[in-house]
VOPAGU-2260 file (C-alpha; in pm, 1 decimal, decimal comma):
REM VOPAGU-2260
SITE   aa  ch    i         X         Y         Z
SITE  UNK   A    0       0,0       0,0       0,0
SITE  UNK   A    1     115,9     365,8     -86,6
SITE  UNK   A    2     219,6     566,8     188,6
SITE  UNK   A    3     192,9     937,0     301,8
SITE  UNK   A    4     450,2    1161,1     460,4
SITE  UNK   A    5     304,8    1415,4     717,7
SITE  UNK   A    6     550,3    1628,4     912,6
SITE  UNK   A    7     431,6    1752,9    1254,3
SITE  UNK   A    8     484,3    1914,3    1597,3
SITE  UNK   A    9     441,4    1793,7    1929,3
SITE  UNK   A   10     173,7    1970,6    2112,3
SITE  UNK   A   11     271,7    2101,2    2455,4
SITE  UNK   A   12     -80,5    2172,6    2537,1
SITE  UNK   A   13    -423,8    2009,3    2424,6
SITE  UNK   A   14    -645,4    2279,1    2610,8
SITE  UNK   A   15    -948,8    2439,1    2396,8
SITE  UNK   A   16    -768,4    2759,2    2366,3
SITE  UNK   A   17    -425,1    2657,2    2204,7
SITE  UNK   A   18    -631,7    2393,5    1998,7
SITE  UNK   A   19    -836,6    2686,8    1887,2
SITE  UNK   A   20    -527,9    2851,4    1796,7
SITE  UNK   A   21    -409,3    2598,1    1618,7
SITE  UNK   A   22    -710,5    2601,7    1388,8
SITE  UNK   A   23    -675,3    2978,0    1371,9
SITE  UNK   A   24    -306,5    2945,4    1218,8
SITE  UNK   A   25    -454,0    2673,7     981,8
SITE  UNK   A   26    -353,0    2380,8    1174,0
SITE  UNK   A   27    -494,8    2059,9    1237,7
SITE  UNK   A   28    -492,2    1922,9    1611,6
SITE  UNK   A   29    -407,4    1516,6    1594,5
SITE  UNK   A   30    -340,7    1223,5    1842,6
SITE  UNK   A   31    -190,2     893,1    1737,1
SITE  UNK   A   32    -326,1     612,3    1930,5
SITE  UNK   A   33    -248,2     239,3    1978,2
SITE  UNK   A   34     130,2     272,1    2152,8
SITE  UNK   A   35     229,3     338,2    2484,2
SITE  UNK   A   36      96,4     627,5    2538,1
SITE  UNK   A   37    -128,0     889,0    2261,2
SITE  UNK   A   38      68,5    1094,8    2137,8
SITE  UNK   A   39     -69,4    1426,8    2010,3
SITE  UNK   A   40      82,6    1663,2    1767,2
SITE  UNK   A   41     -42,4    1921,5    1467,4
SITE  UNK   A   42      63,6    1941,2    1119,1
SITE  UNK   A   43     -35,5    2189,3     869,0
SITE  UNK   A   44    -449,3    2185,2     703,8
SITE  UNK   A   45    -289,7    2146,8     351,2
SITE  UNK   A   46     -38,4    1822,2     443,2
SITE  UNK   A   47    -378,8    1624,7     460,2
SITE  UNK   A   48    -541,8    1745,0     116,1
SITE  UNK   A   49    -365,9    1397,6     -25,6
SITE  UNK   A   50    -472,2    1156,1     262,0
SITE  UNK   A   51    -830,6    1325,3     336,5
SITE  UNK   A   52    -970,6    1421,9     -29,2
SITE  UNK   A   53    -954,6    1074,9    -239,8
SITE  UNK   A   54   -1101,6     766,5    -229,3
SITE  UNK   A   55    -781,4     561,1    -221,2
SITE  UNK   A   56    -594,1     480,9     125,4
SITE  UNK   A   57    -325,1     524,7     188,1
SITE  UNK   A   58     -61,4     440,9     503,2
SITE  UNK   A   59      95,0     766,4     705,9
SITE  UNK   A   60     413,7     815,5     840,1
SITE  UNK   A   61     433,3    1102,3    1088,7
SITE  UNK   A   62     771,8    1246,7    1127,1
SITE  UNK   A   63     785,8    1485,2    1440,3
SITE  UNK   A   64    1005,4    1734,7    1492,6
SITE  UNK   A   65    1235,1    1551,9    1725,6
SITE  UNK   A   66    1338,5    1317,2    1494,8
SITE  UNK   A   67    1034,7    1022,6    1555,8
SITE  UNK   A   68     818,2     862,0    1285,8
SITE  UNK   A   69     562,2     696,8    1337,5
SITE  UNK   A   70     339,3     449,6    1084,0
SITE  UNK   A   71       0,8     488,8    1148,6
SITE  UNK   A   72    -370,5     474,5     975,2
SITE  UNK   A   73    -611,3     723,5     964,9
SITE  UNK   A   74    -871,3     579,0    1186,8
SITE  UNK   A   75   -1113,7     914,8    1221,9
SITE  UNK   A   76   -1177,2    1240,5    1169,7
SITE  UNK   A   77   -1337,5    1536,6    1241,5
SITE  UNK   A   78   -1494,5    1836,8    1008,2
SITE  UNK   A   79   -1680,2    2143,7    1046,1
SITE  UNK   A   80   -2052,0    2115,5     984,8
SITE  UNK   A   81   -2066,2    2456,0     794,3
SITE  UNK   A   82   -1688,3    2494,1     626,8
SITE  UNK   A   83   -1605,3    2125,5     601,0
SITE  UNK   A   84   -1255,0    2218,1     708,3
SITE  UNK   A   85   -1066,3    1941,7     932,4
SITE  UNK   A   86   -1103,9    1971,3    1283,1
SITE  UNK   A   87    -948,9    1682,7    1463,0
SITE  UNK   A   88    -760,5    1372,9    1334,7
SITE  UNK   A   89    -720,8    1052,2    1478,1
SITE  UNK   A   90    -459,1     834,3    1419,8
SITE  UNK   A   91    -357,2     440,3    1495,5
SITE  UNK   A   92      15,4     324,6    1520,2
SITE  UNK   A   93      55,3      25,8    1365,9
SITE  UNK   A   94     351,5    -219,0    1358,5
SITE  UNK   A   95     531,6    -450,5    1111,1
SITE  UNK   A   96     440,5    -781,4    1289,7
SITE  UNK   A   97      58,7    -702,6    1398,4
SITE  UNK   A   98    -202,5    -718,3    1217,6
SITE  UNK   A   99    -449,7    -416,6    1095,8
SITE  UNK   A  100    -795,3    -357,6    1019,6
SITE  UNK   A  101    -852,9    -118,4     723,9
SITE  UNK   A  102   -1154,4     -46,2     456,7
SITE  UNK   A  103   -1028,2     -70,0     116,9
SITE  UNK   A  104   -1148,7      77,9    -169,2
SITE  UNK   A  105   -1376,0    -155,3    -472,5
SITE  UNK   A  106   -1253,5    -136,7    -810,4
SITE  UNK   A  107   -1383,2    -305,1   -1086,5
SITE  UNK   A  108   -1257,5    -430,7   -1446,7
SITE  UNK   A  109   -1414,9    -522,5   -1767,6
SITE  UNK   A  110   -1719,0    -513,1   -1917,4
SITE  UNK   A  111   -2012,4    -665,7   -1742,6
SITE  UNK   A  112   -2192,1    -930,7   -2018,6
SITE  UNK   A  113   -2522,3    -859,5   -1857,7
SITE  UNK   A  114   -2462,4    -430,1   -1899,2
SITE  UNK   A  115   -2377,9    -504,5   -2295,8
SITE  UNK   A  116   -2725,7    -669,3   -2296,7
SITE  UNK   A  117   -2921,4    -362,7   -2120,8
SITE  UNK   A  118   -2884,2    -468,7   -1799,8
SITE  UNK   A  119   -2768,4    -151,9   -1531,5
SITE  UNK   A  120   -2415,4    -244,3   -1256,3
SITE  UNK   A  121   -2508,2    -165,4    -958,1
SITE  UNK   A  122   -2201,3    -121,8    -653,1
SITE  UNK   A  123   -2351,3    -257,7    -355,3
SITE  UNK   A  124   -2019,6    -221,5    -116,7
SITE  UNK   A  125   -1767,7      22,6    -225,0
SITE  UNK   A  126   -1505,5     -55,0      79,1
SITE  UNK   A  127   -1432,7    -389,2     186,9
SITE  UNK   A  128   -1254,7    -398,7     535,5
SITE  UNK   A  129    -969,7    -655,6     573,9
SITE  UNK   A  130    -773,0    -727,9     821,9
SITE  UNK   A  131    -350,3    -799,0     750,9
SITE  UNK   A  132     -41,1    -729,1     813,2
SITE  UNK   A  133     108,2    -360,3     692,5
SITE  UNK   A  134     318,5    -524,7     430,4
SITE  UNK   A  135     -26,2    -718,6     243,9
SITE  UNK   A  136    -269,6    -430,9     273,2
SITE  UNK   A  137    -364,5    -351,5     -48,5
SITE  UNK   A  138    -426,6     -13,4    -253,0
SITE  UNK   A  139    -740,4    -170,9    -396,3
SITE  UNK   A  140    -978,5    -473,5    -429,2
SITE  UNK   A  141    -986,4    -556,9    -754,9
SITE  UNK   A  142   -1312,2    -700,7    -897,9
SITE  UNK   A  143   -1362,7    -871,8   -1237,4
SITE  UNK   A  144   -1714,5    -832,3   -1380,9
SITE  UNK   A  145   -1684,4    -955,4   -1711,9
SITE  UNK   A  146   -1869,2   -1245,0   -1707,0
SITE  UNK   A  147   -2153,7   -1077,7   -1507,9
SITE  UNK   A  148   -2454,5   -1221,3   -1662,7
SITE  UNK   A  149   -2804,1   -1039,5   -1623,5
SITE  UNK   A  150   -2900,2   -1105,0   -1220,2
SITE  UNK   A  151   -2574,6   -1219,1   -1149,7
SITE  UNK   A  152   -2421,5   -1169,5    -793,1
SITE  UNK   A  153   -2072,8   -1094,7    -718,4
SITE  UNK   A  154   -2022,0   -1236,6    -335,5
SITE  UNK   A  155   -1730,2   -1143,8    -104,7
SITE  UNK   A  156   -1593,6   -1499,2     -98,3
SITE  UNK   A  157   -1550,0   -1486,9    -498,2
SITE  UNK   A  158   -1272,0   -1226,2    -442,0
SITE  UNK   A  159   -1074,4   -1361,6    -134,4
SITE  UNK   A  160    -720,9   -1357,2    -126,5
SITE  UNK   A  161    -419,9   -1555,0     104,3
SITE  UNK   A  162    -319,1   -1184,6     187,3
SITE  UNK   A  163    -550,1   -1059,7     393,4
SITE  UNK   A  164    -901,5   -1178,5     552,4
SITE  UNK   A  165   -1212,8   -1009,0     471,1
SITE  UNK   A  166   -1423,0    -895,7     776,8
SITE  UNK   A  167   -1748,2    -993,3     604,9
SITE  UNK   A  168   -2039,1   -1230,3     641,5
SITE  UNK   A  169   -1963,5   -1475,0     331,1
SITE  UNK   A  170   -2356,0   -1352,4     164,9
SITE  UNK   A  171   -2227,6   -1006,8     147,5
SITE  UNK   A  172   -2251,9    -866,4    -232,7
SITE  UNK   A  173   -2037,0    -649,4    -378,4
SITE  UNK   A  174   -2196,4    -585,8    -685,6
SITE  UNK   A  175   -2455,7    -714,8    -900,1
SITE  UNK   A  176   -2643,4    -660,7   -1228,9
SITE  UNK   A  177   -2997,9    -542,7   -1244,3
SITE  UNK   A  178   -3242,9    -681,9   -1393,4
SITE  UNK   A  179   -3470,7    -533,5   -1650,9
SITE  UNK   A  180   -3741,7    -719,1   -1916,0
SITE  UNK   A  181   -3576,3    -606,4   -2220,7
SITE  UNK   A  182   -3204,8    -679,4   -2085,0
SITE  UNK   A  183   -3335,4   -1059,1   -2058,4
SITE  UNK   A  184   -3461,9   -1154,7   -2427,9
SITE  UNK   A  185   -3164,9    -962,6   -2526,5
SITE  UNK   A  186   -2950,3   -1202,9   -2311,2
SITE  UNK   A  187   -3144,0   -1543,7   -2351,9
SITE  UNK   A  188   -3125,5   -1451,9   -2780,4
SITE  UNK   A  189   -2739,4   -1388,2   -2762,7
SITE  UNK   A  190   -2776,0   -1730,6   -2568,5
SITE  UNK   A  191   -2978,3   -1886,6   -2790,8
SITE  UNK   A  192   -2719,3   -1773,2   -3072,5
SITE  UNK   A  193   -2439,9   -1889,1   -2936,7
SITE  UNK   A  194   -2528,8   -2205,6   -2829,3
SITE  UNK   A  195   -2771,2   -2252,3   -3129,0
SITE  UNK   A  196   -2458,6   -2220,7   -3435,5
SITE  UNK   A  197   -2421,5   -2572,0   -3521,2
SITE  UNK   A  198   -2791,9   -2638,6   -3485,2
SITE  UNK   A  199   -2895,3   -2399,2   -3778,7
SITE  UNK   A  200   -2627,2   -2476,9   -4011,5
SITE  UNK   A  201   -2769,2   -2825,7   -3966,6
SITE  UNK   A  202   -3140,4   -2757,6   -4003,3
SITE  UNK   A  203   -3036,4   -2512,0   -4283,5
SITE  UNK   A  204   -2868,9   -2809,8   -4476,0
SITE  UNK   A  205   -3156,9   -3029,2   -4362,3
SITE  UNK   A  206   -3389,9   -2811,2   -4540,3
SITE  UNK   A  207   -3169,6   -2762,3   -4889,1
SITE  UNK   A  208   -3142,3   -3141,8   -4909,2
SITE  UNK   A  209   -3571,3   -3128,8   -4841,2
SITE  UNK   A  210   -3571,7   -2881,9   -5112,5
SITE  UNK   A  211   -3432,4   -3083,0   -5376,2
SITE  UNK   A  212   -3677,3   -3380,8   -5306,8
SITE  UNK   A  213   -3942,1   -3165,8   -5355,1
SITE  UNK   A  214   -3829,0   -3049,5   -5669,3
SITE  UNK   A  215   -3757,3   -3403,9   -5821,0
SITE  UNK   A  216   -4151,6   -3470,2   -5891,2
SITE  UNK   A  217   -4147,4   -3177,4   -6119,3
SITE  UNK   A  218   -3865,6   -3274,2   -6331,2
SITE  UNK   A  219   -4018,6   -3651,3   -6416,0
């Protein structure tokens, strides 16, 4: 997974008025949970534009003034209900050798059969959360709908992978293909056309050879 740099400072205090200042000098307050102790520090509002605004995830290392870094996940965070500028961030440390729970991000390829027929893809879950070592986190779950057929459901247990463990109920869906009455005798024809090739070039010879015994009375 693709990681983030964020440098911050330490914060000597974490009353309302010097978090309130921090805001005012375009700041964002933060605490890093999960080691021995939280540990809070600030880092500038822009530094977060990458991590905060995009659907992909990524990993964070937070290198503090004194020389620390620290790998960490975002694990919440705060905005203003008016501006939508970031309030408060929360952080988790995470380690090399313990595992983490993370949502990741849906992505699918190809060309759903069922959508060239009329049918409409529908995204049912758009982040998957997994649980895995740092190291097999992935930037994406990728999701092959090509063989979609019209109705067709694509379960959580049709994209697992050795990596990492999917916190999920094994009936969740992911995505599926809608179904709509035109979409269907489109899909059942293209069926019937495929699977129906050899057929008519045999009842299409069956009827030339029919043909010329009907024409043999004539010519006696």
């Amino acid at each position: 997974m693709k990681s983030i740099t964020i440098n911050g400072s330490l914060r000597e205090s974490v009353g309302k008025s010097s978090t309130k200042a921090l805001r005012n000098a375009e700041k964002v307050p933060c605490v890093v949970y999960g080691g021995d102790k939280p540990i809070h520090f600030s880092a500038d509002e822009l530094a977060f534009r990458h991590l905060v605004y995009t659907p992909d995830v990524h990993t964070v290392v937070i290198k503090l003034e004194d020389g620390n870094e620290i790998n960490a996940i975002l694990q919440d965070i705060q905005f203003h209900p008016v501006s939508d500028r970031i309030l408060h961030i929360d952080f988790y440390q995470i380690y090399d050798d313990k595992e983490v729970m993370l949502e990741i991000p849906v992505r699918t390829v190809g060309n759903a059969r069922g959508v060239r027929n009329g049918g409409v893809l529908r995204i049912v879950t758009r982040k998957l959360r997994v649980k895995a070592l740092p190291a097999n986190l992935p930037d994406f779950i990728e999701v092959d709908i090509s063989e979609m057929k019209i109705g067709a459901k694509m379960y959580v247990t049709e994209v697992e992978n050795d990596a990492y463990k999917f916190l999920h109920p094994d009936n969740t869906v992911i995505c599926q293909v809608r179904t709509s009455r035109t979409a269907i005798v489109d899909e059942v024809e293209e069926d019937e056309t495929e699977e129906g090739v050899e057929g008519v070039e045999g009842e299409t010879a069956e009827a030339a050879a029919e043909g010329e015994t009907a024409e043999a009375p004539a010519g006696e």
